[in-house]
mmCIF file of the N, C-alpha and C atoms, coordinates in Angstrom:
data_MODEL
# 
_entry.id   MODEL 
# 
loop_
_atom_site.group_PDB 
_atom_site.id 
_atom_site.type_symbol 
_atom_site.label_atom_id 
_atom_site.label_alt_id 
_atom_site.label_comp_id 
_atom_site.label_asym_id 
_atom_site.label_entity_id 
_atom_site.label_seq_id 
_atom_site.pdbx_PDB_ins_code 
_atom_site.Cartn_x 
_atom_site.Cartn_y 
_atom_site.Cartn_z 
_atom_site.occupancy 
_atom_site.B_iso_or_equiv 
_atom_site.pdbx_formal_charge 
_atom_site.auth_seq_id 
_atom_site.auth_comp_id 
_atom_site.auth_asym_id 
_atom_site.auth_atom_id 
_atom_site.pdbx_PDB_model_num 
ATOM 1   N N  . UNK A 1 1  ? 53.115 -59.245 -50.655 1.00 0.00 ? 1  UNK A N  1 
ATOM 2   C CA . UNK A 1 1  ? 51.927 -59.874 -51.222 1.00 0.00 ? 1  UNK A CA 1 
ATOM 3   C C  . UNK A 1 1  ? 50.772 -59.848 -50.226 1.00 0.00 ? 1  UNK A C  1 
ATOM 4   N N  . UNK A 1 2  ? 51.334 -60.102 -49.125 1.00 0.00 ? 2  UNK A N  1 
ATOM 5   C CA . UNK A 1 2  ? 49.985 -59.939 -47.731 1.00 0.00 ? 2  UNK A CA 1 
ATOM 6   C C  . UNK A 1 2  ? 49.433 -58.587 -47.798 1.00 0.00 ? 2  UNK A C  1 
ATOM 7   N N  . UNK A 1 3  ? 50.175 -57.649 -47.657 1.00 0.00 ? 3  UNK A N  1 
ATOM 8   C CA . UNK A 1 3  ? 49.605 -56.230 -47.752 1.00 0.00 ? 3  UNK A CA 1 
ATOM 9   C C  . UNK A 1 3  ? 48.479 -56.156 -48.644 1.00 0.00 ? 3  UNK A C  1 
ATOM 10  N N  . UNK A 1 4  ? 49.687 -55.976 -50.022 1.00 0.00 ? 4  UNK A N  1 
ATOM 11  C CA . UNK A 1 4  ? 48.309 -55.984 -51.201 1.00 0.00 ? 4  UNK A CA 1 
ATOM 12  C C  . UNK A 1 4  ? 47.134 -56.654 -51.514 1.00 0.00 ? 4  UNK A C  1 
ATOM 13  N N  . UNK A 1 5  ? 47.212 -57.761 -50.687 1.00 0.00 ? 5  UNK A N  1 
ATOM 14  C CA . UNK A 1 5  ? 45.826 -58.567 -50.951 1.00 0.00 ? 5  UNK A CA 1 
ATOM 15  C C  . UNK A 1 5  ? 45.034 -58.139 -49.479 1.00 0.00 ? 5  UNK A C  1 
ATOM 16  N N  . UNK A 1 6  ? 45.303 -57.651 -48.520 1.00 0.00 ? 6  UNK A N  1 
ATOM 17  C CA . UNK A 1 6  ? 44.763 -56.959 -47.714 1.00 0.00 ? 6  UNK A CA 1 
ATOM 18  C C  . UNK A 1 6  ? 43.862 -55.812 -47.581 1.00 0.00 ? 6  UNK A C  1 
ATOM 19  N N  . UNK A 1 7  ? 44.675 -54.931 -48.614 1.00 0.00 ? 7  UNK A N  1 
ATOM 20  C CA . UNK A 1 7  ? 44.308 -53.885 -49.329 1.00 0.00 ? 7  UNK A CA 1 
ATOM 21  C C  . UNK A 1 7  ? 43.316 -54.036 -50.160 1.00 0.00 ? 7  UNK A C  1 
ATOM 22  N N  . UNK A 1 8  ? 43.160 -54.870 -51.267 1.00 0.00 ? 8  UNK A N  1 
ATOM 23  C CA . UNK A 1 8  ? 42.355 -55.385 -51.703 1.00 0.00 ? 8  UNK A CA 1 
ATOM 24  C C  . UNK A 1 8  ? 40.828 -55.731 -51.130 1.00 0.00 ? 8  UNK A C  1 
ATOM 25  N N  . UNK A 1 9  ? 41.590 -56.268 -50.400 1.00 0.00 ? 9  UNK A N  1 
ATOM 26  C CA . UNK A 1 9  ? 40.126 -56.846 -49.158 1.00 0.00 ? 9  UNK A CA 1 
ATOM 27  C C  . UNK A 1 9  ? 39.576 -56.108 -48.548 1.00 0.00 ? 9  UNK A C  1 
ATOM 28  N N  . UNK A 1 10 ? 39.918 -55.132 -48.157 1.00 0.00 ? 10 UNK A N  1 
ATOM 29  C CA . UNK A 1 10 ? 39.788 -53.793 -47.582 1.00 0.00 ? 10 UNK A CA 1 
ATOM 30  C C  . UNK A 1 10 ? 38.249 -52.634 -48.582 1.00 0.00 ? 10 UNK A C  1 
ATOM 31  N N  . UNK A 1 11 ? 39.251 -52.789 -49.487 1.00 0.00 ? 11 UNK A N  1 
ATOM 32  C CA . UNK A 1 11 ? 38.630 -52.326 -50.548 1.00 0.00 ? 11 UNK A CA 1 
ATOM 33  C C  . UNK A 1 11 ? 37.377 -53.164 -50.782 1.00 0.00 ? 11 UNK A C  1 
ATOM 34  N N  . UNK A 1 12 ? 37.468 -54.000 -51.394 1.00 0.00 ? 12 UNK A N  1 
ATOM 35  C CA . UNK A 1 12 ? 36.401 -55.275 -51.764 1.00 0.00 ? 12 UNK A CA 1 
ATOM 36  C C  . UNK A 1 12 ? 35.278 -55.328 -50.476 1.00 0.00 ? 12 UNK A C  1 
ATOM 37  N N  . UNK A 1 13 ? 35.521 -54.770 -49.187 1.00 0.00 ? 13 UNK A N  1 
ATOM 38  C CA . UNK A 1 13 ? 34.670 -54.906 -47.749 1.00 0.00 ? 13 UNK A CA 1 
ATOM 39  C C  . UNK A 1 13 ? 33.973 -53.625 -48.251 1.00 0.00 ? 13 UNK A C  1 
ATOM 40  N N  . UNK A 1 14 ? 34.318 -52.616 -48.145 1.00 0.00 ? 14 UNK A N  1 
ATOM 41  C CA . UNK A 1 14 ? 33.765 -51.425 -48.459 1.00 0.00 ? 14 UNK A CA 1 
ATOM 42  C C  . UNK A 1 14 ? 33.309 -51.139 -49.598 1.00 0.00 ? 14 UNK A C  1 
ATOM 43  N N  . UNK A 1 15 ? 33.402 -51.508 -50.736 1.00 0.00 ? 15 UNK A N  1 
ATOM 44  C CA . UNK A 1 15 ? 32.539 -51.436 -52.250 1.00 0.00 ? 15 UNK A CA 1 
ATOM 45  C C  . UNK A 1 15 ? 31.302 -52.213 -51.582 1.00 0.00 ? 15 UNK A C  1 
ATOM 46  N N  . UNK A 1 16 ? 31.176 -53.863 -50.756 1.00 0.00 ? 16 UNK A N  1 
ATOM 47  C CA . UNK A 1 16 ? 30.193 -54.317 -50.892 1.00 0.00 ? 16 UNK A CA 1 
ATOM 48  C C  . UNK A 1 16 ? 29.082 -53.713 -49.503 1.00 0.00 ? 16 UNK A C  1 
ATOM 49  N N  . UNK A 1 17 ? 29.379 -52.893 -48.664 1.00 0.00 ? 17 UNK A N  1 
ATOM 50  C CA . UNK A 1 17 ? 29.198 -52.541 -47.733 1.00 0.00 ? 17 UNK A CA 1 
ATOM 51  C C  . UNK A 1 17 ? 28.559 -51.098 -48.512 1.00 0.00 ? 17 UNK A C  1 
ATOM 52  N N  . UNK A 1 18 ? 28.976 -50.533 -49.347 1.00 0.00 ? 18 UNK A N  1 
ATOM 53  C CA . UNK A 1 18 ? 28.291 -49.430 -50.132 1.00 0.00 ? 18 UNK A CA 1 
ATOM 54  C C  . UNK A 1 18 ? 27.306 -49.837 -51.259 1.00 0.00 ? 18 UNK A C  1 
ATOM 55  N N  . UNK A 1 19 ? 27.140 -50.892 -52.063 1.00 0.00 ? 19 UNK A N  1 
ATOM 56  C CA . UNK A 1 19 ? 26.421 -51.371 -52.889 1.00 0.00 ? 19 UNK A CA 1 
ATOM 57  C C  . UNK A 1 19 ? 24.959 -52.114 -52.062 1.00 0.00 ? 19 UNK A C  1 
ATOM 58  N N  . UNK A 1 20 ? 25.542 -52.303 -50.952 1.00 0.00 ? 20 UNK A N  1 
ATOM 59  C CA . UNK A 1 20 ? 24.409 -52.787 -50.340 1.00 0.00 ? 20 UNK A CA 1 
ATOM 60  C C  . UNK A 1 20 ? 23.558 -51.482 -49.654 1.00 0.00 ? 20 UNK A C  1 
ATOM 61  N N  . UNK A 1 21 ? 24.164 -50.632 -49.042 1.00 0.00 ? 21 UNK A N  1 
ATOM 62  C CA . UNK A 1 21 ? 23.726 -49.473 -48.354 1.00 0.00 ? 21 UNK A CA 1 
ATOM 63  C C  . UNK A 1 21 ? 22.903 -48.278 -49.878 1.00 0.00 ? 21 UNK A C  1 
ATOM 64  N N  . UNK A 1 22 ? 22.792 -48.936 -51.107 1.00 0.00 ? 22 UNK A N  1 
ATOM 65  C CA . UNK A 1 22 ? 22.641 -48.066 -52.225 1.00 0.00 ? 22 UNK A CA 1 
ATOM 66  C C  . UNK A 1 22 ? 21.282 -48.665 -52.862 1.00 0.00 ? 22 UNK A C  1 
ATOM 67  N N  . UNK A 1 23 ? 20.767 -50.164 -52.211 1.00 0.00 ? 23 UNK A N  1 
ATOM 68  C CA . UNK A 1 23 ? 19.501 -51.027 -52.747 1.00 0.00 ? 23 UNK A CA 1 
ATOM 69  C C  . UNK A 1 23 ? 19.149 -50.632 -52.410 1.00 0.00 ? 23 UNK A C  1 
ATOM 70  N N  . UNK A 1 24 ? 17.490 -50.410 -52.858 1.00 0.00 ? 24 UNK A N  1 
ATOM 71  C CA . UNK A 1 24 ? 16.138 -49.950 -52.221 1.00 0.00 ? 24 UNK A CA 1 
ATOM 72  C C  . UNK A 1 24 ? 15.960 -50.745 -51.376 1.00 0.00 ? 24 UNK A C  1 
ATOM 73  N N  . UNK A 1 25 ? 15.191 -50.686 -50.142 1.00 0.00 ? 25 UNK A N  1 
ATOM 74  C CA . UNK A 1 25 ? 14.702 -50.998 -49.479 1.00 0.00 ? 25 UNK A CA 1 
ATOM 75  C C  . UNK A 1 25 ? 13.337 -51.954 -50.384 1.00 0.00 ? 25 UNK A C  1 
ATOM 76  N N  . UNK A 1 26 ? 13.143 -53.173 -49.336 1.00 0.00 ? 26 UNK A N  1 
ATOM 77  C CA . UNK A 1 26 ? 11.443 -53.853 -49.901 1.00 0.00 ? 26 UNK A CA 1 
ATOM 78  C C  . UNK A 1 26 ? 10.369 -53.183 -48.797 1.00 0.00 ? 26 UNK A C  1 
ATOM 79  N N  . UNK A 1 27 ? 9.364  -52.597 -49.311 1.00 0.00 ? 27 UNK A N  1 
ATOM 80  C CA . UNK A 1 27 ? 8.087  -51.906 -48.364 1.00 0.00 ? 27 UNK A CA 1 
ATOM 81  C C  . UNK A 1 27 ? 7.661  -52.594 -48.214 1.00 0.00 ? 27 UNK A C  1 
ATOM 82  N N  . UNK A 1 28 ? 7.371  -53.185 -46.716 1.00 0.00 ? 28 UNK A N  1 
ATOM 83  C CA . UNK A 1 28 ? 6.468  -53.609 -46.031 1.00 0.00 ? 28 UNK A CA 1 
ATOM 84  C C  . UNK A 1 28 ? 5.310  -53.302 -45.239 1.00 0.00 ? 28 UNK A C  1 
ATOM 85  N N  . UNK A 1 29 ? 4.308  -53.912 -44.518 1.00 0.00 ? 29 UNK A N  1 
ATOM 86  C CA . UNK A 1 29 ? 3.303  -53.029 -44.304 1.00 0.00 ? 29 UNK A CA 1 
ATOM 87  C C  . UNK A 1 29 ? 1.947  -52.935 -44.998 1.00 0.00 ? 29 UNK A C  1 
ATOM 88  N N  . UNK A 1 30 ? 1.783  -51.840 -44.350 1.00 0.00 ? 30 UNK A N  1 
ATOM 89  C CA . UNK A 1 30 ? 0.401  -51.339 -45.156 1.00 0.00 ? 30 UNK A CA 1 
ATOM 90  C C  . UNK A 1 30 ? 0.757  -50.834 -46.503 1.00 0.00 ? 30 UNK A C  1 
ATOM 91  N N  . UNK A 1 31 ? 2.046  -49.714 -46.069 1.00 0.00 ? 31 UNK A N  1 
ATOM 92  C CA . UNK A 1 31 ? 1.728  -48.986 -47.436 1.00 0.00 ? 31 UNK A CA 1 
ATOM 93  C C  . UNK A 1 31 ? 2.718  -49.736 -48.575 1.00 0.00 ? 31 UNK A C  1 
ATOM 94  N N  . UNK A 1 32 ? 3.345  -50.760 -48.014 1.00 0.00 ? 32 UNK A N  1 
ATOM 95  C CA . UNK A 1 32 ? 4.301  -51.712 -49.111 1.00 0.00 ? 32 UNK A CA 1 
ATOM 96  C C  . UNK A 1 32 ? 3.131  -52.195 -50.238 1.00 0.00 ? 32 UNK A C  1 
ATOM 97  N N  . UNK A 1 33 ? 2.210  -52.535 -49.566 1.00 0.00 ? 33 UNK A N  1 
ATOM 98  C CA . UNK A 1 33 ? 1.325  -52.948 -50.258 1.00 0.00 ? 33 UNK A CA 1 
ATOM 99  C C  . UNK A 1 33 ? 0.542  -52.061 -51.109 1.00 0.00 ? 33 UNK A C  1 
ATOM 100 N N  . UNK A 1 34 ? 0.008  -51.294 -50.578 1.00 0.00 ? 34 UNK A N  1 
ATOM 101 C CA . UNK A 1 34 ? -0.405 -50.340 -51.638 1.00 0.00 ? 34 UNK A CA 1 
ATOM 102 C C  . UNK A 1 34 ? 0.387  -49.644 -52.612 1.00 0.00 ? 34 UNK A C  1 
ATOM 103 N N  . UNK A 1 35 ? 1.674  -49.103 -52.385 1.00 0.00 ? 35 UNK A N  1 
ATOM 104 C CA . UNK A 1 35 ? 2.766  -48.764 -53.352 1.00 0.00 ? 35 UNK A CA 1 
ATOM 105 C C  . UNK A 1 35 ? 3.407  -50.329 -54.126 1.00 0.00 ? 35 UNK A C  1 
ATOM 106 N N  . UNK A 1 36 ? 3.291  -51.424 -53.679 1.00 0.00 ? 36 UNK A N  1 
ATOM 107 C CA . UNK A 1 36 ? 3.442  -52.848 -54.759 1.00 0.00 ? 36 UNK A CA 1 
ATOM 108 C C  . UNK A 1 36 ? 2.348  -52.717 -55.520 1.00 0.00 ? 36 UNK A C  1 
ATOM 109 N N  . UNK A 1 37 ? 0.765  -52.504 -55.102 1.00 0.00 ? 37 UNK A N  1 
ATOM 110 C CA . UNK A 1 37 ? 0.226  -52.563 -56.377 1.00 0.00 ? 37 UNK A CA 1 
ATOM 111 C C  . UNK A 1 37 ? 0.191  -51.634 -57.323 1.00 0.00 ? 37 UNK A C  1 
ATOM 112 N N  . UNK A 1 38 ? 0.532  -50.252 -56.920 1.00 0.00 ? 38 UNK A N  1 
ATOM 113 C CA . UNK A 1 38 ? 0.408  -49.113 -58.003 1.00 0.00 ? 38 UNK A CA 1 
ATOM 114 C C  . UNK A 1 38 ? 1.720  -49.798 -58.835 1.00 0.00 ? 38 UNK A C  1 
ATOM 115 N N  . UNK A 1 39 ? 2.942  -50.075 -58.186 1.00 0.00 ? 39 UNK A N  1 
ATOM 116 C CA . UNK A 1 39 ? 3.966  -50.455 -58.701 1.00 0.00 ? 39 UNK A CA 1 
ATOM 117 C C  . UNK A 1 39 ? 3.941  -51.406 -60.218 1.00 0.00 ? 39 UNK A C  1 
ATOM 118 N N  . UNK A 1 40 ? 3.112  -52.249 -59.725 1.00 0.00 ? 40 UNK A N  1 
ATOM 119 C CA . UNK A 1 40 ? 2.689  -53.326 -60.693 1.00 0.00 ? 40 UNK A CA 1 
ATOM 120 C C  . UNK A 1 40 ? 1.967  -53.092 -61.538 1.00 0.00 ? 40 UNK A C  1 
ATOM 121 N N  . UNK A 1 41 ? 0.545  -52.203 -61.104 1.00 0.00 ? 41 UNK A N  1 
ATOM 122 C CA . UNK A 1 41 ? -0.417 -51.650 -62.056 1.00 0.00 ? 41 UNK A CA 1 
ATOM 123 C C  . UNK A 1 41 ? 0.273  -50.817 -63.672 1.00 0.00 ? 41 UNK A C  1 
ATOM 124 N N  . UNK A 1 42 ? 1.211  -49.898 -62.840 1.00 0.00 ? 42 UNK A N  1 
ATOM 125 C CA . UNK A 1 42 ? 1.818  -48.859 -64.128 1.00 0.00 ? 42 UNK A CA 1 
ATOM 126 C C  . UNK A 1 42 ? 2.887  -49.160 -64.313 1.00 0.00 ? 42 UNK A C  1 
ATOM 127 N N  . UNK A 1 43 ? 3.792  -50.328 -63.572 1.00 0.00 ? 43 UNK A N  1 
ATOM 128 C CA . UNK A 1 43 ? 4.842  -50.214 -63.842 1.00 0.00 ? 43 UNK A CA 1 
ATOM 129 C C  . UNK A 1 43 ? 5.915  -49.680 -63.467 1.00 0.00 ? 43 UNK A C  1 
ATOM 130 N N  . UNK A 1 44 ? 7.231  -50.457 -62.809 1.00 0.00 ? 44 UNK A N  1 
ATOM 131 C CA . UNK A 1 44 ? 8.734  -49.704 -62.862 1.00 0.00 ? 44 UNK A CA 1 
ATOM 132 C C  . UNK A 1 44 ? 9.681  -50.356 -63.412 1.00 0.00 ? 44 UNK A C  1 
ATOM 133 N N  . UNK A 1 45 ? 9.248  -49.735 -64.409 1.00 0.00 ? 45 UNK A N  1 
ATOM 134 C CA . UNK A 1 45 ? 10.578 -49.963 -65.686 1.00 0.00 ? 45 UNK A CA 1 
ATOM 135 C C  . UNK A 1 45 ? 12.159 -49.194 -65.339 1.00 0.00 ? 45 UNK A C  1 
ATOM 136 N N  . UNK A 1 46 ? 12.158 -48.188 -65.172 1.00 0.00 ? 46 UNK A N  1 
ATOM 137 C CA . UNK A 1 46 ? 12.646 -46.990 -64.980 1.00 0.00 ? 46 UNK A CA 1 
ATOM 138 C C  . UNK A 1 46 ? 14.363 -47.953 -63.959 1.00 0.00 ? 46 UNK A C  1 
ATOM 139 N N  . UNK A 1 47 ? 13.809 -48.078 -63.141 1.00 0.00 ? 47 UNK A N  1 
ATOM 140 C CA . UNK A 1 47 ? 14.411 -48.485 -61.375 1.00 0.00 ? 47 UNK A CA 1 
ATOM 141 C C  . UNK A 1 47 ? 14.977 -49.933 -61.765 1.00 0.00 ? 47 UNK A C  1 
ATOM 142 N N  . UNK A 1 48 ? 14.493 -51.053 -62.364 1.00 0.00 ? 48 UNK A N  1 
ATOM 143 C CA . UNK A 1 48 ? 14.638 -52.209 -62.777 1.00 0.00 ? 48 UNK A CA 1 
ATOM 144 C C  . UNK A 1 48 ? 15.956 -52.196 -63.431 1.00 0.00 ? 48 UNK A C  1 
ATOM 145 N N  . UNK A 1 49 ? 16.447 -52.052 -64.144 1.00 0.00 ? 49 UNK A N  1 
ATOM 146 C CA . UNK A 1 49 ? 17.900 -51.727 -64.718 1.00 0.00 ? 49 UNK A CA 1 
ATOM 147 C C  . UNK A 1 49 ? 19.000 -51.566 -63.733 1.00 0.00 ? 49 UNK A C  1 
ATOM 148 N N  . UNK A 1 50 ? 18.706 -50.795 -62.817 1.00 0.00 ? 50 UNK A N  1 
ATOM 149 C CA . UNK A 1 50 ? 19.785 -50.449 -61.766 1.00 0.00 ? 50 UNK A CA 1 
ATOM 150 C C  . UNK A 1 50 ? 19.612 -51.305 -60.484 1.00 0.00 ? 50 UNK A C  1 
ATOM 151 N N  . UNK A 1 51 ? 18.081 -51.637 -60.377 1.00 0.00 ? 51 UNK A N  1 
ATOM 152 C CA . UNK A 1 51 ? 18.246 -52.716 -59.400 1.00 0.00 ? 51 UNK A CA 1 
ATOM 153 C C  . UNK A 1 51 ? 18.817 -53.957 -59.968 1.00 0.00 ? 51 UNK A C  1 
ATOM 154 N N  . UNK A 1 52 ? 18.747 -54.515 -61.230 1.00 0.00 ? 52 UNK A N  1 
ATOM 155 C CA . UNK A 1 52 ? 19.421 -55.385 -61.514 1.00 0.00 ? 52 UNK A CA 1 
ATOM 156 C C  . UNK A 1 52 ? 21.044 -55.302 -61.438 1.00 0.00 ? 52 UNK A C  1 
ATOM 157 N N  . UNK A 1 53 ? 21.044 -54.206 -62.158 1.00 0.00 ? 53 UNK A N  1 
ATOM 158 C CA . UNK A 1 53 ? 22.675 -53.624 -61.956 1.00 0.00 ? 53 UNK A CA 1 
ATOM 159 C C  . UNK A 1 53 ? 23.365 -53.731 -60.982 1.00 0.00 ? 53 UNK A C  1 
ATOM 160 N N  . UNK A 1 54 ? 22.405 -53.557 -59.465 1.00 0.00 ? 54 UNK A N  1 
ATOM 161 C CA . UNK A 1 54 ? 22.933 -53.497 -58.318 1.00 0.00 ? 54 UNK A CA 1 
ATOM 162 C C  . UNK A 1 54 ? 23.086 -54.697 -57.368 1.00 0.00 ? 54 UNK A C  1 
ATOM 163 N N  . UNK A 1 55 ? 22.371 -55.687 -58.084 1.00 0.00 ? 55 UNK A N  1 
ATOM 164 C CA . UNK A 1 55 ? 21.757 -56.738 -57.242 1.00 0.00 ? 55 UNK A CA 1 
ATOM 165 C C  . UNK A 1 55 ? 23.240 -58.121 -58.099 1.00 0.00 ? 55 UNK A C  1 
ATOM 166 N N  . UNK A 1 56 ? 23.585 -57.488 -59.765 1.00 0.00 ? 56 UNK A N  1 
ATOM 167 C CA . UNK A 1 56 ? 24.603 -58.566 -59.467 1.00 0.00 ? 56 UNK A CA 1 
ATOM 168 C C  . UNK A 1 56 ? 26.076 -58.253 -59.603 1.00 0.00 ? 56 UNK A C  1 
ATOM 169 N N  . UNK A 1 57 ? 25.752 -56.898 -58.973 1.00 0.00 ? 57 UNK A N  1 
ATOM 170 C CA . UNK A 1 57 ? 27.335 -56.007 -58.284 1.00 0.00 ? 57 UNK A CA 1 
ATOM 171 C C  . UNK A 1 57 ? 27.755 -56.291 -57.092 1.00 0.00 ? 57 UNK A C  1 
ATOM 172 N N  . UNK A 1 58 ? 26.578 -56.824 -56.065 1.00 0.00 ? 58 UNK A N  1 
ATOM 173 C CA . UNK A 1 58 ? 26.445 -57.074 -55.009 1.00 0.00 ? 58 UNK A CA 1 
ATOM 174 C C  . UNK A 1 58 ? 26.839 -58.874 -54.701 1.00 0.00 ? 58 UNK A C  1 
ATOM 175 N N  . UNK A 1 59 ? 26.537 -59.139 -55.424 1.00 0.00 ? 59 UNK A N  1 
ATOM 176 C CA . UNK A 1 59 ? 26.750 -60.693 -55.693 1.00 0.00 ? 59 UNK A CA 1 
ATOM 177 C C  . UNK A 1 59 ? 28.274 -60.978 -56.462 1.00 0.00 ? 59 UNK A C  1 
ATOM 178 N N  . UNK A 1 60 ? 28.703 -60.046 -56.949 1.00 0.00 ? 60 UNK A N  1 
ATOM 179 C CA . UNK A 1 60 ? 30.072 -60.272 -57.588 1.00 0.00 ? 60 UNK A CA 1 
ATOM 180 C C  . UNK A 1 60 ? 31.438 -59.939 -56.505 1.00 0.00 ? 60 UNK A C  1 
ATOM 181 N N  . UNK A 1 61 ? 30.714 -58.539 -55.885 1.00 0.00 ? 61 UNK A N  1 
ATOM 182 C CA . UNK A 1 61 ? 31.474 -58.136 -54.849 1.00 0.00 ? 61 UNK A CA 1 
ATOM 183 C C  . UNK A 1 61 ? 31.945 -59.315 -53.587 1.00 0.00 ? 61 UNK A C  1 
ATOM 184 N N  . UNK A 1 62 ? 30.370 -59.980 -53.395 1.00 0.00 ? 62 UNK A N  1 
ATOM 185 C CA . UNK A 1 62 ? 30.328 -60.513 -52.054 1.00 0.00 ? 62 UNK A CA 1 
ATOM 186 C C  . UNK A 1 62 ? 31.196 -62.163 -52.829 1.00 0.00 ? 62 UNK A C  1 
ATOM 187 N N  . UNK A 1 63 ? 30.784 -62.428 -54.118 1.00 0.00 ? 63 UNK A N  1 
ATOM 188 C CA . UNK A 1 63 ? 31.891 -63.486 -54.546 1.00 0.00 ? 63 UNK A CA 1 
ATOM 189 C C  . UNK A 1 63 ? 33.400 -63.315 -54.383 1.00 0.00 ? 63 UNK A C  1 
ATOM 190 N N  . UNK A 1 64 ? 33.439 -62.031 -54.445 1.00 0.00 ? 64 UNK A N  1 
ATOM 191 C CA . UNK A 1 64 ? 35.034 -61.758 -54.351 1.00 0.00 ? 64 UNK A CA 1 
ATOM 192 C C  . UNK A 1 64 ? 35.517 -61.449 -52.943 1.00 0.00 ? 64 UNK A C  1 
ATOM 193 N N  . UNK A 1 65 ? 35.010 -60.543 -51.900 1.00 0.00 ? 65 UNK A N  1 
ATOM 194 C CA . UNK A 1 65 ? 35.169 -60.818 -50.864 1.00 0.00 ? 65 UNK A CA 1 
ATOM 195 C C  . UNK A 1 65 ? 35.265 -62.057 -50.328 1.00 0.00 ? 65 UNK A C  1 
ATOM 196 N N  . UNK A 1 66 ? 34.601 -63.087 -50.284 1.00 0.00 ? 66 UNK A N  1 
ATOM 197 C CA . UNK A 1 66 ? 34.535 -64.241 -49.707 1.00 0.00 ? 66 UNK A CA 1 
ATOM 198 C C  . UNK A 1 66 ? 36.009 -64.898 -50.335 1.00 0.00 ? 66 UNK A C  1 
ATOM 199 N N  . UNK A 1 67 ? 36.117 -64.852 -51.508 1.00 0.00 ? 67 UNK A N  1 
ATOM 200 C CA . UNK A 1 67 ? 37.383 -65.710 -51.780 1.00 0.00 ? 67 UNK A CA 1 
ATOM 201 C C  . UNK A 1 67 ? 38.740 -65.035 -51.820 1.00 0.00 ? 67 UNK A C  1 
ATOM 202 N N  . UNK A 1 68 ? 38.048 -63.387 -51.438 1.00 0.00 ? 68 UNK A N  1 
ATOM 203 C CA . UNK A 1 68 ? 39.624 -62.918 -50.927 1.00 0.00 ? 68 UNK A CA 1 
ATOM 204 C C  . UNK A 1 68 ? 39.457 -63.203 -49.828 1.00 0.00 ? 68 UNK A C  1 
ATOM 205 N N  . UNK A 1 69 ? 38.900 -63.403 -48.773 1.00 0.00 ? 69 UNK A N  1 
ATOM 206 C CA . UNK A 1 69 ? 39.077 -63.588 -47.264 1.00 0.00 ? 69 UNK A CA 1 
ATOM 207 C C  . UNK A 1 69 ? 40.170 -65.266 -46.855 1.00 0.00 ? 69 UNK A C  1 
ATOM 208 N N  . UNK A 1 70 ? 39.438 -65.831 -47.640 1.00 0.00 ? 70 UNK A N  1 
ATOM 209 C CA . UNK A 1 70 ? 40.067 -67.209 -48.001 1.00 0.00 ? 70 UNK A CA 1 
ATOM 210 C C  . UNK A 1 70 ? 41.519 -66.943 -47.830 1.00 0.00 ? 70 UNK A C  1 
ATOM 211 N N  . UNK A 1 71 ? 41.806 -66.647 -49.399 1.00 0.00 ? 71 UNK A N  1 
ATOM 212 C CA . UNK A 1 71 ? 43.271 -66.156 -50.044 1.00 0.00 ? 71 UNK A CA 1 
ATOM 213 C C  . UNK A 1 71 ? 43.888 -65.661 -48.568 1.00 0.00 ? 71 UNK A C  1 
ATOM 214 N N  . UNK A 1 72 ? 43.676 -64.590 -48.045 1.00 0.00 ? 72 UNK A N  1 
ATOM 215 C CA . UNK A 1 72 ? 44.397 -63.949 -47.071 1.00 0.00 ? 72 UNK A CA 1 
ATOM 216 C C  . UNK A 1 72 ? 44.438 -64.579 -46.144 1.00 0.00 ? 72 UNK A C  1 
ATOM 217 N N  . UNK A 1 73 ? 43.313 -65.851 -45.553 1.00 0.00 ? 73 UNK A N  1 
ATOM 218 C CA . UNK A 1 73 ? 43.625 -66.226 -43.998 1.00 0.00 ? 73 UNK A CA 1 
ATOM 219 C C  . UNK A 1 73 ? 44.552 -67.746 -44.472 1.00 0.00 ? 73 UNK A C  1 
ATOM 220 N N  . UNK A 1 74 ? 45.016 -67.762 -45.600 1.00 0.00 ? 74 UNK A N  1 
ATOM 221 C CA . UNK A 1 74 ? 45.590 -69.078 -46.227 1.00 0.00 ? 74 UNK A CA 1 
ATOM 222 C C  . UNK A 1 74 ? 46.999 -68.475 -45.998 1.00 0.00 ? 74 UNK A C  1 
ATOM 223 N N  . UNK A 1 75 ? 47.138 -67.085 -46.758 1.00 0.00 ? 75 UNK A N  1 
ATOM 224 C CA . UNK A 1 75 ? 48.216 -66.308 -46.956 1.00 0.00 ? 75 UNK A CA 1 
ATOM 225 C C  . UNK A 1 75 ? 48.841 -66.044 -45.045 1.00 0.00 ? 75 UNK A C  1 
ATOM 226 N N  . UNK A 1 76 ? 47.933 -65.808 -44.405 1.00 0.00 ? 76 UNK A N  1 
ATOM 227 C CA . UNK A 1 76 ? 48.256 -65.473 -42.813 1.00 0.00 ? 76 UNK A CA 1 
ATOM 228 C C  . UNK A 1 76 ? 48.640 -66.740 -41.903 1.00 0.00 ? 76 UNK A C  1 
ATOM 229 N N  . UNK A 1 77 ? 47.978 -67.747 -42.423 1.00 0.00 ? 77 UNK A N  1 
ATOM 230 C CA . UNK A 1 77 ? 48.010 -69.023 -41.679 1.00 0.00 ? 77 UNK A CA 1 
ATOM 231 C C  . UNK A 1 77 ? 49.745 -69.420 -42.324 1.00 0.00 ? 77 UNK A C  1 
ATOM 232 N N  . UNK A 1 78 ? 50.226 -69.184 -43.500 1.00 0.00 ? 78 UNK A N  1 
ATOM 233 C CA . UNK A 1 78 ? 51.873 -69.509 -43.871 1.00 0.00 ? 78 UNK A CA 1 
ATOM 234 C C  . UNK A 1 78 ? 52.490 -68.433 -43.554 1.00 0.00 ? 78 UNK A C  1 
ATOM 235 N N  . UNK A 1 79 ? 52.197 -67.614 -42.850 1.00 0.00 ? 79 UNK A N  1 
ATOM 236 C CA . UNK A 1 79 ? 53.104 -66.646 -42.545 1.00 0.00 ? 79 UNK A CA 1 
ATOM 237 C C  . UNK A 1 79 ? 53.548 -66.938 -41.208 1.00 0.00 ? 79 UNK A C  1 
# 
């Protein structure tokens, strides 16, 4: 049971470690600003879908990491 929930965790570290490495970046700066207002002016519809997509993949992941880390140092501490 330790293994597999290890494994798990393992897994669950690296999905959220790739979902995060896959968000856009926020532009800051000079030209953040000028690419926020064209942004806003015309619109990104397009990108919005997947940043949402990504933003509560990232939040589900990092929910589950956290309470597998739990699980396992509960699981390690009775071993």
């Amino acid at each position: 049971m330790e293994l597999v929930l290890k494994i798990v965790l393992v897994i669950a570290s690296l999905g959220l470690i790739a979902v995060v490495l896959l968000q856009p970046g926020k532009s800051s700066g000079l030209s953040g600003a000028i690419s926020g207002g064209a942004e806003h002016l015309f619109g990104k519809q397009k990108a919005r879908g997947l940043e949402l997509f990504l933003s509560r993949l990232t939040i589900g992941l990092a929910a589950a990491f956290f309470i597998l880390s739990l699980v396992a140092a509960y699981f390690v501490k009775l071993g």
